[in-house]
C-alpha positions as CSV (number, residue, x, y, z in Angstrom):
1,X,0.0,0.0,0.0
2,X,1.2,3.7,-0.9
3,X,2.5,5.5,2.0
4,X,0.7,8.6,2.9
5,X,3.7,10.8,2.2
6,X,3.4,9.1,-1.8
7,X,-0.4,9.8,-1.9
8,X,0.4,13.5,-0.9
9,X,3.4,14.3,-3.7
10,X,0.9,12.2,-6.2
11,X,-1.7,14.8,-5.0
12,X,0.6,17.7,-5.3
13,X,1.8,16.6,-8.7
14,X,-0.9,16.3,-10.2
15,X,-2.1,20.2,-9.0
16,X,1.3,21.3,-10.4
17,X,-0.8,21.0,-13.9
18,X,2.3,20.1,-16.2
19,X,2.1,16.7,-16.2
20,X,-0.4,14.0,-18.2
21,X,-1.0,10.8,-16.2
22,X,1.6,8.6,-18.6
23,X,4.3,11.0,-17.4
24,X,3.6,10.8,-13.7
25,X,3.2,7.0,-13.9
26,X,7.1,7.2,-15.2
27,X,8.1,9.8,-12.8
28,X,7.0,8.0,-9.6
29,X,8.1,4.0,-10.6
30,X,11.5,5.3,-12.0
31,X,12.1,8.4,-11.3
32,X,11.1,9.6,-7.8
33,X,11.5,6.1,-6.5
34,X,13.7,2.9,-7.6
35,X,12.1,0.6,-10.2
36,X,10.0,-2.0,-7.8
37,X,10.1,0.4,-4.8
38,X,6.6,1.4,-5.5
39,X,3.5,-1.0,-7.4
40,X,2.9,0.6,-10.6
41,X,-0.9,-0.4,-10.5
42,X,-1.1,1.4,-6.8
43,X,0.8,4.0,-8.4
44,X,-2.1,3.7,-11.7
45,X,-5.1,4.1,-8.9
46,X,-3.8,6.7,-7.0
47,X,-3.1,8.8,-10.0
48,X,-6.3,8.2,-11.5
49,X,-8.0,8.8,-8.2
50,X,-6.5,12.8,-8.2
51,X,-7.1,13.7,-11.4
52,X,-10.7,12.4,-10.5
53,X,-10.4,15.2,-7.3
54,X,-8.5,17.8,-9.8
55,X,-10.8,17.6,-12.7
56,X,-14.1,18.4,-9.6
57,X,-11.8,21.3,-8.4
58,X,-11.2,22.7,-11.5
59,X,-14.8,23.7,-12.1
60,X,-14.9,25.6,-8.6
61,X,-12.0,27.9,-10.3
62,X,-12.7,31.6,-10.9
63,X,-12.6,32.5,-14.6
64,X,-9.5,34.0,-14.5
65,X,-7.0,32.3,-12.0
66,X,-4.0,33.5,-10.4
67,X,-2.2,30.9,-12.7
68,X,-3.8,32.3,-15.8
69,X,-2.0,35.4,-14.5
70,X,1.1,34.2,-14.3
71,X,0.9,32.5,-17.7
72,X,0.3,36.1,-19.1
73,X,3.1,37.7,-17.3
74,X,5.2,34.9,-18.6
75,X,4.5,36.2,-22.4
76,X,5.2,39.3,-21.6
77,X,8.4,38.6,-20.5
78,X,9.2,36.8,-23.3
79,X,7.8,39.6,-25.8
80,X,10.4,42.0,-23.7
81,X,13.6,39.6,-24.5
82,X,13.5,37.6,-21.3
83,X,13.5,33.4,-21.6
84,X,10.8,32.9,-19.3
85,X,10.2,29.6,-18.5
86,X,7.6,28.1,-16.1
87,X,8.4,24.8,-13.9
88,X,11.9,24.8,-15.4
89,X,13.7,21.6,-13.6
90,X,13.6,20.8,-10.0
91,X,16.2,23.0,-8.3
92,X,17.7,26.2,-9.5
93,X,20.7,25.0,-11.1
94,X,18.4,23.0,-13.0
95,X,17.1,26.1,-14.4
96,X,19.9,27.6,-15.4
97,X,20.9,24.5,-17.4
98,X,17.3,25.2,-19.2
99,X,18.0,28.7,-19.7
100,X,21.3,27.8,-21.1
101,X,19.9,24.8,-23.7
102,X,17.4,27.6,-24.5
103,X,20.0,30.5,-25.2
104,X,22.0,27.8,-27.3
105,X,19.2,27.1,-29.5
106,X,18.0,30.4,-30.1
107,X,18.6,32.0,-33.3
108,X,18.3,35.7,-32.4
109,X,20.9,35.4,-29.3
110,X,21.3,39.4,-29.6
111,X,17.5,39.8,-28.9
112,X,17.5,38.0,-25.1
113,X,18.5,40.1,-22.6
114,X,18.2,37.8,-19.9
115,X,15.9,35.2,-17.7
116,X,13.0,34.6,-15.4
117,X,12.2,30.8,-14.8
118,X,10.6,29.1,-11.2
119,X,11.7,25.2,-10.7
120,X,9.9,22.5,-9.2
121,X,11.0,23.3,-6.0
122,X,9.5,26.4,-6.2
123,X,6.6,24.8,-7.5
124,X,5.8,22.6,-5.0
125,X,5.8,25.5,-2.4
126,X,3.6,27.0,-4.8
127,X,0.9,24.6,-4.4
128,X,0.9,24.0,-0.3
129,X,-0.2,27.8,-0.4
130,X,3.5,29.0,0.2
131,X,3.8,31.8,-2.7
132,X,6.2,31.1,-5.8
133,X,9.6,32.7,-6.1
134,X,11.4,33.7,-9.3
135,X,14.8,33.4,-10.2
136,X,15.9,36.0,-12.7
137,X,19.0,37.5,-14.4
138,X,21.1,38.8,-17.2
139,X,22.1,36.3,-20.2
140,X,26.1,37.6,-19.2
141,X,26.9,37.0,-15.4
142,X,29.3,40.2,-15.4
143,X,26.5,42.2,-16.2
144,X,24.2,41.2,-13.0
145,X,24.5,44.0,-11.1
146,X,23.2,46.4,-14.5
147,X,21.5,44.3,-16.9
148,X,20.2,42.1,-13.3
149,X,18.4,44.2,-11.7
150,X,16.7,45.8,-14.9
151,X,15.1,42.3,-16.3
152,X,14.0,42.3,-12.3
153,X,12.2,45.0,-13.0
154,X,10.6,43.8,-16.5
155,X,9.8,40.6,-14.3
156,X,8.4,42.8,-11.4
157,X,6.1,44.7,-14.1
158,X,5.1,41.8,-16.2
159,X,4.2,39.9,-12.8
160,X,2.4,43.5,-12.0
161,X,0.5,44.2,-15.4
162,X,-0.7,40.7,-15.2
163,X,-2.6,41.8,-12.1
164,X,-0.3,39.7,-9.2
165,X,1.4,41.4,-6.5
166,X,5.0,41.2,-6.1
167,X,7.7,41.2,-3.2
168,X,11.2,42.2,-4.2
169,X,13.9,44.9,-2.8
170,X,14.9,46.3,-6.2
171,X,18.5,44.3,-6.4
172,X,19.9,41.7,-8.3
173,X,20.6,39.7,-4.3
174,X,17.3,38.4,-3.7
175,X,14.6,36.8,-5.9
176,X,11.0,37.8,-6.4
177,X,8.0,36.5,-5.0
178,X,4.6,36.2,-5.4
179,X,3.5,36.1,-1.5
180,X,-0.2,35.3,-1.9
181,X,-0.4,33.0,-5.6
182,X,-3.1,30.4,-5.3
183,X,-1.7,27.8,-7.2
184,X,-4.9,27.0,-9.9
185,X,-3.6,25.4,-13.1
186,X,-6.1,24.4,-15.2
């Protein structure tokens, strides 16, 4: 039998919104935990059993959710030069790998200023209620202090126009925050 601690990061995952049911079947019997550790058809019923719960809560959601919000300011990062990217990795440094796969890829390098992603760390906090935080910076790590601080402050607008409040102290030190995000993914 799943432990209580599995059924609550199944729960959790499945809120994050990201991730079909195929995907979180892999992630828990290979990825999370050693191959045999957990029973995959457990794994099958427990999964099936929150996206049962999500799919109910979903239709309690406002029309226009903090996460719909966050989507928006996430474009309009993106139309101001920033690689914004949502649920990038699991921990920070994860993230910057993205960012960097992303900046290698692109074709108009001269056109990105710089970053904004959150990771699944982040994520996770997101969803028990606990805000999101935003890590955020220039493309060159000499210019951080310059070039830092202003994509901050096209992050801190974007996350403003797109109606959510923001927490930062205007330097490239600490990372934003969105104190008060409910997490609603549809």
């Amino acid at each position: 039998m799943l432990s209580q601690e599995t059924r609550t990061e199944i729960a959790v995952m499945v809120r994050y919104g990201f991730y079909g049911h195929g995907q979180l079947v892999e992630i828990f019997t290979e990825e999370m935990y050693a191959p045999g550790e957990l029973d995959p058809k457990e794994v099958v019923v427990a999964i099936d059993a929150q996206f049962a719960e999500y799919e109910l809560e979903k239709l309690q959601y406002p029309d226009v959710t903090d996460c719909d919000r966050l989507d928006t300011a996430f474009s309009l990062m993106s139309e101001q030069g920033i690689i914004a990217i949502q649920n990038a990795g699991y921990t920070q440094s994860d993230g910057y790998d993205d960012v960097r796969d992303f900046y290698a890829r692109c074709r108009d390098q001269d056109s990105i200023l710089g970053y904004c992603f959150y990771h699944g760390q982040d994520l996770e906090r997101a969803v028990l209620g606990q805000g999101l935080y935003f890590a955020f910076g220039p493309i060159q790590p000499a210019d951080e202090q310059t070039v830092g601080v202003e994509v901050g402050n096209i992050v801190r607008s974007s996350l403003e126009q797109a109606g959510l409040s923001v927490n930062w102290d205007g330097t490239f030190e600490k990372r934003l925050s969105v104190p008060k995000l409910v997490w609603q993914k549809r």
